[in-house]
C-alpha positions in Angstrom: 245.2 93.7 -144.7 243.8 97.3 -144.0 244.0 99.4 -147.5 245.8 102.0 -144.8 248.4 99.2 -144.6 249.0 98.4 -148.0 249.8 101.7 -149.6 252.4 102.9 -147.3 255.3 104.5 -149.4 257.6 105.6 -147.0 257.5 105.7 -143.2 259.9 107.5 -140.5 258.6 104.8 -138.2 261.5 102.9 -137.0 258.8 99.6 -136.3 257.5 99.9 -139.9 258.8 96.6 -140.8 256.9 94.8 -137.4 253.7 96.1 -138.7 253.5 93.6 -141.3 253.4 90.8 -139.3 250.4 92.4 -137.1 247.0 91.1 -138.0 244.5 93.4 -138.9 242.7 94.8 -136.1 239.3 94.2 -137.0 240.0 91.0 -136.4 239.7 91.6 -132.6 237.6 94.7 -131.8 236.0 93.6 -129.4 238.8 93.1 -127.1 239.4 96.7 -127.2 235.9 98.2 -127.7 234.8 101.1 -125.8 231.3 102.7 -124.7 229.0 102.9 -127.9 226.3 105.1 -127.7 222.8 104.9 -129.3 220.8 107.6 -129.9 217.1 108.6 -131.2 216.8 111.0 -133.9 213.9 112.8 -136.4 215.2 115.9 -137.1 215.8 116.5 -140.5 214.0 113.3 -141.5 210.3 114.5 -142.6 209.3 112.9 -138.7 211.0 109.5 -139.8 212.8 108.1 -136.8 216.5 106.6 -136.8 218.6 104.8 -134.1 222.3 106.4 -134.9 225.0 103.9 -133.5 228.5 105.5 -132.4 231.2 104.3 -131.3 231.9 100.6 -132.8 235.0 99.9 -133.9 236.1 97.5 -137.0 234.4 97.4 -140.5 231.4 100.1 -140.1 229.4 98.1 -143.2 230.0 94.6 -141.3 228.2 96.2 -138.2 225.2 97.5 -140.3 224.9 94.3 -142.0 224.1 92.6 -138.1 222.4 95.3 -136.9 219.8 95.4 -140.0 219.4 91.3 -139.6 218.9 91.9 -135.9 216.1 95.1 -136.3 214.6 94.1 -139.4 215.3 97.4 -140.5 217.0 99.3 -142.9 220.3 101.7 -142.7 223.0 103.1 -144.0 227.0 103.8 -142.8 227.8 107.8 -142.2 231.1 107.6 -140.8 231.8 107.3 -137.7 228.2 106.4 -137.1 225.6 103.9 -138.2 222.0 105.1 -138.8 218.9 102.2 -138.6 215.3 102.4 -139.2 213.0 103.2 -136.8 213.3 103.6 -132.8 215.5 100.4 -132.5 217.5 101.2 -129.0 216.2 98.6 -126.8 217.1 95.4 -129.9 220.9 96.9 -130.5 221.6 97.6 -126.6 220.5 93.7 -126.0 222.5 93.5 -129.2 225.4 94.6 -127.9 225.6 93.5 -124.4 225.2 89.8 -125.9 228.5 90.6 -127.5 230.1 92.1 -124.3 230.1 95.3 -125.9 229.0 98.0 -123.2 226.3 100.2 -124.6 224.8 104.2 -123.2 221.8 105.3 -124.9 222.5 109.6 -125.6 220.3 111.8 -125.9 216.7 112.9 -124.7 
C-alpha cells in the first residue's frame, strides 16, 4: 500500500472507504502509461553526458534499477525524472518499446 494511502486522517471523499480495497497502482502502470520522453543533456555536468528519462509512472527507483542493468550505467532518481550515464537513448527507447511503453526522444 502507497505511504499516500496509509496516512490518511480524515477524508471528505464520500468513496474513502472503496479505496482500500483498490490495489496499488504500481502494480499496473503500464496499462495506463503515457509518452515518456528521453532526452540528451551536458549542461551543467563538466561535458559529462546524461540520458534524463520523463515520464514513467510507478516506483521512480524500480525504473532506475532496470534501466542501469539494461545500460550498464550509472544514475540517480530526481523526481519526476530519471538521469543515466552517458548518451543511452537508443538502449532505453528499445527498452521501452519491448515493454509496450511508447517512447519520443526531446530535445536537439
Amino acid at each position: 500500500m502507497s505511504k499516500q494511502k496509509r496516512n490518511i486522517v480524515y477524508s471528505t471523499d464520500p468513496d474513502w472507504k472503496k479505496r482500500d480495497n483498490i490495489e496499488d497502482d504500481d502494480a499496473n502502470f503500464n496499462v495506463r502509461q503515457s509518452v515518456v520522453y528521453i532526452r540528451r543533456e551536458t549542461k551543467g555536468r563538466g561535458g559529462k553526458t546524461v540520458t534524463i528519462v520523463k515520464g514513467l509512472v510507478g516506483d521512480l527507483r524500480a525504473w532506475k534499477k532496470e534501466l542501469q542493468k539494461v545500460c550498464g550505467a550509472g544514475g540517480t532518481v530526481k523526481s519526476p525524472e530519471i538521469e543515466i550515464q552517458g548518451d543511452q537513448r537508443e538502449r532505453i527507447a528499445r527498452f521501452l518499446s519491448a515493454k509496450g511503453i511508447k517512447s519520443k526522444f526531446s530535445g536537439g
